[in-house]
N, C-alpha and C positions, 0 to 999 in steps of 0.2 A: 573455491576458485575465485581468485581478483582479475577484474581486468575492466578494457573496454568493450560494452554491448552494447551493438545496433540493433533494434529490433524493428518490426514493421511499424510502429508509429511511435515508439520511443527509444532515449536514448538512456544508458545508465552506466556507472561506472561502481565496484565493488563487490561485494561477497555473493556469488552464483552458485546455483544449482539447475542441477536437469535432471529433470522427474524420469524415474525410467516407464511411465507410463503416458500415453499419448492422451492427453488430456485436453479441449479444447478451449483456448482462455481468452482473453481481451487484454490486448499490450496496452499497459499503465493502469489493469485495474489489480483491487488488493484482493488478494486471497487468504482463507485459511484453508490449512492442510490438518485434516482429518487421522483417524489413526493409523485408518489402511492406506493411508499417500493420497488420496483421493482430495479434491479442491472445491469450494464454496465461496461465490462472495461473500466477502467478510462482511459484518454487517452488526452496526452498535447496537441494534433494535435485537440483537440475539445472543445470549449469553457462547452457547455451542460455536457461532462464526467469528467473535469477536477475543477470546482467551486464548485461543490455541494459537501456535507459528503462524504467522502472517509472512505473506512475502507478493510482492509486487511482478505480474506475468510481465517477462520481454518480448513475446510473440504472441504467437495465433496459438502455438501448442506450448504443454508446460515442457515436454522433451529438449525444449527449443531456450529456456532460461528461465529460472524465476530468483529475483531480485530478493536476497535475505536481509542485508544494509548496505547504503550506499546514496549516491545522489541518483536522481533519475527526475525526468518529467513525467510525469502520472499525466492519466487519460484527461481526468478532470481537476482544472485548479481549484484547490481547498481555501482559494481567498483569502488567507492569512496575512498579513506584514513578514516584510525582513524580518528576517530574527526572532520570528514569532513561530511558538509550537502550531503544529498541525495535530487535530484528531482524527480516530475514525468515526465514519460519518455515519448516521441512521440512514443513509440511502446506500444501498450495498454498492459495494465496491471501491468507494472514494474517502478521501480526507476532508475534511471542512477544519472551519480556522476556529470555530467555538466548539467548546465542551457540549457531548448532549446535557439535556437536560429534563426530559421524559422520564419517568414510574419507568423502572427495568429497562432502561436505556444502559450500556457499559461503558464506560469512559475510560479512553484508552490513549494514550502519545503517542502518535507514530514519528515524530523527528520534528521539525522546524526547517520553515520558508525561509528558501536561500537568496533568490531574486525574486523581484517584480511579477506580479499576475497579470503579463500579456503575451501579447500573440509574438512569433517571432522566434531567432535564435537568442539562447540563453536566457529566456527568462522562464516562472513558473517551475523553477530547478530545485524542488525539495532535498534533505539530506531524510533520508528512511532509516532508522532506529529504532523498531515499536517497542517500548517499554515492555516489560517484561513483567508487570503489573497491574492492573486492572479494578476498577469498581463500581461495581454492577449499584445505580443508584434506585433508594425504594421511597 
């Protein structure tokens, strides 16, 4: 499903889903979805939260939207530049603008900073792609 989504504290536009299980999440944080649909902060620091489908909550429940690609404002800005990739982050949940770089740390591309990292309308507006790639540094 495309479209426009408002959620409780973000906004997003592109490829949705709605979990059929009431799951309870944090609008603009990243998640992985498990085998049995079940969700986790995604998290660089763990091979298990960081490989699998990533998708960004639109609400309070995952019933409610989760963001598979598209632009959106995430909870936290990942501090990147324009035009500059975003990864996922060693603190679950979020993007940061450098690669980890920790023993078994996974380094992963979630998309690239679309505007400005401030407060406000339209700015901190990522485009979400997660690579579909992965590697786990030792």
């Amino acid at each position: 499903m495309a479209g426009n989504i408002e959620g409780d504290t973000t906004d997003a536009q592109g490829d949705v889903i709605y979990n059929a299980s009431s799951i309870t999440t944090v609008a603009g944080s990243i998640y992985s979805m498990a085998t049995d649909g079940s969700l986790a902060l995604a998290d660089a620091d763990a091979v298990s939260t960081s490989s699998t489908l990533l998708v960004v909550a639109l609400s309070t429940n995952a019933n409610l939207g989760l963001l598979l690609r598209g632009t959106i404002v995430l909870k936290t800005t990942p501090g990147a530049s324009v035009g500059q990739p975003i990864y996922l982050s060693t603190t679950a949940g979020q993007a940061q603008a450098a690669a980890p770089t920790g023993t078994g740390d996974v380094v992963r591309v979630l998309g690239y900073q679309l505007t400005p990292n401030e407060e406000g309308d339209n700015v901190n507006v990522c485009y979400f792609n997660p690579d579909n790639t992965w590697v786990e540094l030792t």
